[in-house]
C-alpha positions, 0 to 999 in steps of 0.5 A: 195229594191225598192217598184216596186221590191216587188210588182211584186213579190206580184203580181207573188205570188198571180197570181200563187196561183190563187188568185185575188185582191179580195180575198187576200183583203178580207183575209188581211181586205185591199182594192182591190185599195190599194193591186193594188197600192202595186203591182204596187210599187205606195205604200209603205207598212209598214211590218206589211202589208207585213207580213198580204200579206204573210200570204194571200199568205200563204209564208214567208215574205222573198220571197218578198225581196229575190233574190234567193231561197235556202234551206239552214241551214245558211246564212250569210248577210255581212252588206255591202250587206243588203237590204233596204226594205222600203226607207225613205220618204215613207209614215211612214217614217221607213227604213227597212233593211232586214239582213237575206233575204235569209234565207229559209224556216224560221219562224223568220223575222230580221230587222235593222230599222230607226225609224224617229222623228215625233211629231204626232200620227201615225197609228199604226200596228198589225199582227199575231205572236210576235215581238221582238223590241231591241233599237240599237241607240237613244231613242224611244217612243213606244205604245203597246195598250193603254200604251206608253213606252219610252225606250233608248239603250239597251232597249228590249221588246218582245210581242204579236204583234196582239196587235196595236203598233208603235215606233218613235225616239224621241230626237235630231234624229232618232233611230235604233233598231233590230226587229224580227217578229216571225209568227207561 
């Protein structure tokens, strides 16, 4: 999923609700330039920052990433078909894969991420809901608040996602885990 794709697709929600930059900037604590620059596929946004615009938006996440919309009771994602949402070398780093796309309505957001190895403190991220965070592949450090956790393959923690977060593989390379992002 290329970032231009999302965001004209932010871009036709938010036009459709009637609301300008302003105020889905005052509603999401982002700036008018920086939501410009996500609709217009100049930035990258993390999927905490999708899931604050959704919510601004008052949609599920998944209409971002979607091709169509059905109301159905099961989707089935074949693994060769998922998406990438958010493409490595972005400004995080992370890879997003959505694997449950079309699915709707839904109140639970699937992802398989890539988490890079990085050396540095990087900005963490926080949203409404919880969150479920599952290490698929590899060892990652991951900060919750204050604390620091370091877990390995298999390995899962589940929390309250308003509370700043953020993962990064730590080892010989990147690690994958399953998260689920769950907005009330």
């Amino acid at each position: 999923m290329d970032e231009l794709r999302v965001g004209r697709k932010i871009r036709q929600i938010r036009k459709q609700s009637r609301l300008t930059l302003e105020e889905v900037a005052r509603k999401t604590g982002f700036t008018k330039s920086y939501l410009s620059m996500v609709e217009s596929g100049k930035k990258s946004p993390p999927i905490a920052t999708l899931s604050k615009i959704a919510q601004a938006l008052s949609v599920d996440m998944a209409v971002f990433f979607e091709k169509r919309n059905p109301e159905e009771h099961l989707t089935l994602v074949r693994r060769k078909d998922r998406e990438t949402v958010v493409r490595d070398g972005t400004l995080f780093g992370y890879r997003y894969e959505a694997i449950a796309p079309t699915k709707r309505p839904k109140k639970m957001e699937p992802f398989i991420i890539t988490l890079p190895l990085r050396s540095k403190e990087g900005d963490r991220f926080d949203h409404e809901g919880e969150e479920l965070f599952f290490v698929l592949k590899g060892r990652v450090r991951f900060y919750y608040g204050e604390k620091e956790y370091l877990l390995k393959e298999g390995d899962c923690v589940y929390f309250d996602s308003s509370i700043p977060h953020r993962g990064e593989g730590i080892g010989k390379g990147p690690a994958k885990a399953l998260i689920v992002l769950y907005t009330p």
